[in-house]
N, C-alpha and C positions, 0 to 999 in steps of 0.2 A: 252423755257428757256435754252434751250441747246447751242444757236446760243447765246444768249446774254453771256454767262458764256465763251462760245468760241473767241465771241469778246474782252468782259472784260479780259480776258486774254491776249489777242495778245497787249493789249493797254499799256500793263504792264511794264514797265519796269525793266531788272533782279535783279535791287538792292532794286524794291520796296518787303515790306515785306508782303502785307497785299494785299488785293481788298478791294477799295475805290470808292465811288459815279464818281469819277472823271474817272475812267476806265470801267463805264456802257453807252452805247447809249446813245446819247443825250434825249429823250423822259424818260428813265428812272435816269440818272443821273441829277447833277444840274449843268445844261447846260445854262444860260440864256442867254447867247452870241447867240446859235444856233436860239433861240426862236424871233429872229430878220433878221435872213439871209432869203434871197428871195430864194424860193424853184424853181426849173428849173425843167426840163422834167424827171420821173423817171430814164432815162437812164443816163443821166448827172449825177445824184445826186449818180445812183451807184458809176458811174466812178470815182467820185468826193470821194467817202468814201473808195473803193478800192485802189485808190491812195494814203490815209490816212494811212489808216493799211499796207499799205506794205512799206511805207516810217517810220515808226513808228517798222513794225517788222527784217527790214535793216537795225537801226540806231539801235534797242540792240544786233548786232551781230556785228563780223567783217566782214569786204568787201573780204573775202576767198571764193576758194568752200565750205568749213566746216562750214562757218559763215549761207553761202545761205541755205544749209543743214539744220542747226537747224531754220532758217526763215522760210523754208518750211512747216519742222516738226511741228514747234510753229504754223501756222495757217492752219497745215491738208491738206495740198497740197502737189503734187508730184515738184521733183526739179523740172520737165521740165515745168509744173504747173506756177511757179513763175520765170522760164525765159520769157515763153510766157507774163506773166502779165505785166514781167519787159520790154519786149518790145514794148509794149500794149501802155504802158505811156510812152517810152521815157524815160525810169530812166535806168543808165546805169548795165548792165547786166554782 
C-alpha cells in the first residue's frame, strides 16, 4: 500500500487538490487504455514506467537544481539517484 500511495503521489500534479483514480497504478486505477497494450519483458516494462514518473515528476518542477531537488524529494530518491536515472534514459540531466 505504501508503494501505491507513493506512486499516486508522484503522478500528482502540484495544482491538483485531491488524489484521484487517475493517479493510482494502472491495475488499481481506471486505466482502460493500459488493459490493451502488449506487455514486454518485465525489465522493459520497468524501464518503460520509470521513464513515466520521472518525466511526470520533472515536468511539476522547474528544469533548476532546486526544481531536480524537490523531484528527487517528491519520489524518495537521492539527487545523485535521479541524475543517474536521468541518464539512464537519455532525458537531459
Amino acid at each position: 500500500m505504501h508503494n501505491v500511495l507513493q506512486f499516486s503521489l508522484s503522478m500528482m500534479d502540484r495544482r491538483d487538490t485531491g488524489l484521484h483514480t487517475v493517479h493510482l497504478p494502472a491495475p488499481l486505477g481506471n486505466h482502460r487504455e493500459h488493459s490493451r497494450l502488449k506487455v514486454g519483458s518485465l525489465r522493459s516494462e520497468l524501464n518503460r514506467a520509470e521513464y513515466e514518473v520521472l518525466s511526470v515528476a520533472l515536468k511539476n518542477y522547474e528544469n533548476t537544481i532546486e526544481g531536480k531537488r524537490a523531484a528527487a524529494q517528491q519520489l524518495n530518491i537521492s539527487l545523485a539517484t535521479l541524475y543517474n536515472k536521468l541518464k539512464k534514459h537519455g532525458m537531459n540531466p
